[in-house]
ZADOMI-983428 format. One record per residue (C-alpha): x, y, z; residue in three letters. Coordinates in Angstrom, 3 decimals, decimal comma, padded with zeros to 6 digits. Each point is the difference from the previous one (the first is absolute). Last residue first. Layout:
REM residues N
+----------+----------+----------+------+
|     east |    north |       up | rest |
+----------+----------+----------+------+
|        X |        Y |        Z |  ALA |
...
+----------+----------+----------+------+
END
This chain:
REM residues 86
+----------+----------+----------+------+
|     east |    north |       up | rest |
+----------+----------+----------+------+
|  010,988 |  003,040 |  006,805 |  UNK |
|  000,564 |  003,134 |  001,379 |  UNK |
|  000,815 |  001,787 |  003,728 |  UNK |
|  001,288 |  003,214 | -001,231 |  UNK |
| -001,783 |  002,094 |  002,925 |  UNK |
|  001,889 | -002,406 |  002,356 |  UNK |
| -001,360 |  000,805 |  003,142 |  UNK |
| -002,767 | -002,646 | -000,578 |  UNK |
| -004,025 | -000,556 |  001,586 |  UNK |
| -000,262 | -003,540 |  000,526 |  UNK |
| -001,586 |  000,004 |  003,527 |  UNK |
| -003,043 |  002,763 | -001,260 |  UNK |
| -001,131 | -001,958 | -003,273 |  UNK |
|  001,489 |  001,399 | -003,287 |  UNK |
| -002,733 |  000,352 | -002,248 |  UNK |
| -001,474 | -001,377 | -003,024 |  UNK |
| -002,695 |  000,681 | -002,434 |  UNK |
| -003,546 | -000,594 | -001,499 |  UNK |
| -001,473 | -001,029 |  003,120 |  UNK |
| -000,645 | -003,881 |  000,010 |  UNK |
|  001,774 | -001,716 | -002,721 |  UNK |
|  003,241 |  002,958 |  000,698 |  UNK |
|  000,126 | -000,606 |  003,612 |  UNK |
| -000,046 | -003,840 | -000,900 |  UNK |
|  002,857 |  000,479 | -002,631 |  UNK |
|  001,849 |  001,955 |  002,866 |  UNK |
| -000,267 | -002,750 |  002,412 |  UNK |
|  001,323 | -002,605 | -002,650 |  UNK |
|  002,791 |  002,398 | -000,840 |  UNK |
|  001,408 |  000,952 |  003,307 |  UNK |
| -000,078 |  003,957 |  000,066 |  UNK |
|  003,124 |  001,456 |  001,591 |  UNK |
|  000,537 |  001,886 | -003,737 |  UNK |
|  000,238 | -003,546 | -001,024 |  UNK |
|  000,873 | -003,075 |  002,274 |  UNK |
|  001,199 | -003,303 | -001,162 |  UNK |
| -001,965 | -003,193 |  001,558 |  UNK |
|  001,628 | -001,581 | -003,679 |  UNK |
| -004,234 | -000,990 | -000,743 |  UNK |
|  000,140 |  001,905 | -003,004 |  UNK |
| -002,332 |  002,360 |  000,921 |  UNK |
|  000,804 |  002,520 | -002,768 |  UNK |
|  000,578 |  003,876 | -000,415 |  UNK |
|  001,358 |  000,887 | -003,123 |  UNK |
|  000,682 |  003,478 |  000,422 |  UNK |
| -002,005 |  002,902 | -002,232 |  UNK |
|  001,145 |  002,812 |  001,800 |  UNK |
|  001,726 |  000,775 |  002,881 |  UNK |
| -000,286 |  002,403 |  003,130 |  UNK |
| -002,386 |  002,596 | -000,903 |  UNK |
| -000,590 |  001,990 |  003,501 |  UNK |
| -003,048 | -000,589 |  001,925 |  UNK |
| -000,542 |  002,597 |  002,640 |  UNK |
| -003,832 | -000,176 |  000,840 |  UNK |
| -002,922 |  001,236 | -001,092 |  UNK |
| -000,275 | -002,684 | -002,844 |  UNK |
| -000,102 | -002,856 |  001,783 |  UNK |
| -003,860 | -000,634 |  000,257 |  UNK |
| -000,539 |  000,723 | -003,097 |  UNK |
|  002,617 | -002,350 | -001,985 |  UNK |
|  002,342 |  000,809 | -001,645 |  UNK |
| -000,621 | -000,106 | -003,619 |  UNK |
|  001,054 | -003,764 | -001,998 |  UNK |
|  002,302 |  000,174 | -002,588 |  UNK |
|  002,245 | -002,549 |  001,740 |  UNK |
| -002,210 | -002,340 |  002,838 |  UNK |
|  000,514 |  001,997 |  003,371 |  UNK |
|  002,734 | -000,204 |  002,544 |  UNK |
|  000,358 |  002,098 |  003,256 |  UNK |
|  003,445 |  000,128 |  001,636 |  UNK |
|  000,006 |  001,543 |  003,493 |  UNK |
|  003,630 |  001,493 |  001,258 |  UNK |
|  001,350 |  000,440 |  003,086 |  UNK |
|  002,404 |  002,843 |  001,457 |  UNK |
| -001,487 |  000,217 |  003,144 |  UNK |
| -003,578 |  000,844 | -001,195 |  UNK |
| -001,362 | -000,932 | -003,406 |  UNK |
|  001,448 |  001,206 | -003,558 |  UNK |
| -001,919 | -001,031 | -002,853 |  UNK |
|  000,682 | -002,839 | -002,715 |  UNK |
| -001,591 | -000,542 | -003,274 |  UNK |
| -000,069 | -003,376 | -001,691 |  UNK |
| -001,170 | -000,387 | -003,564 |  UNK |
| -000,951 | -003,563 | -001,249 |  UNK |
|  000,545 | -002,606 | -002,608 |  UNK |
| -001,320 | -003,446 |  000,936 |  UNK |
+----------+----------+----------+------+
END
């Protein structure tokens, strides 16, 4: 799946990475906050490797995806490295 992840600076340093299918708008509900164009167009697969993207596991940001429209960094994997990439 090709997708474009933004990231937005949180407290202490930390990062959230939200990741939406590529093309698609923001969605509503996100779009009064900071989000900052990260990368475009990655290949972003569940390959089953248990390799981390953006601090999004893959099969838990497929399901975010299949039931919101998008995916976002949960609280506990949050990431000081603002280049964190796949």
């Amino acid at each position: 799946m090709k997708v474009d992840v933004y990231k937005r600076p949180d407290t202490d340093g930390l990062y959230s990475y939200l990741v939406i299918p590529h093309e698609k708008p923001l969605p509503q509900e996100v779009t009064n906050t900071d989000w900052m164009m990260h990368e475009q167009d990655v290949n972003f697969e569940g390959n089953g490797n248990g390799r981390k993207h953006f601090t999004l596991e893959p099969d838990d940001a497929f399901r975010q995806i299949g039931e919101k429209g998008y995916a976002i960094s949960h609280l506990c994997d949050r990431s000081r490295d603002a280049g964190l990439s796949n």
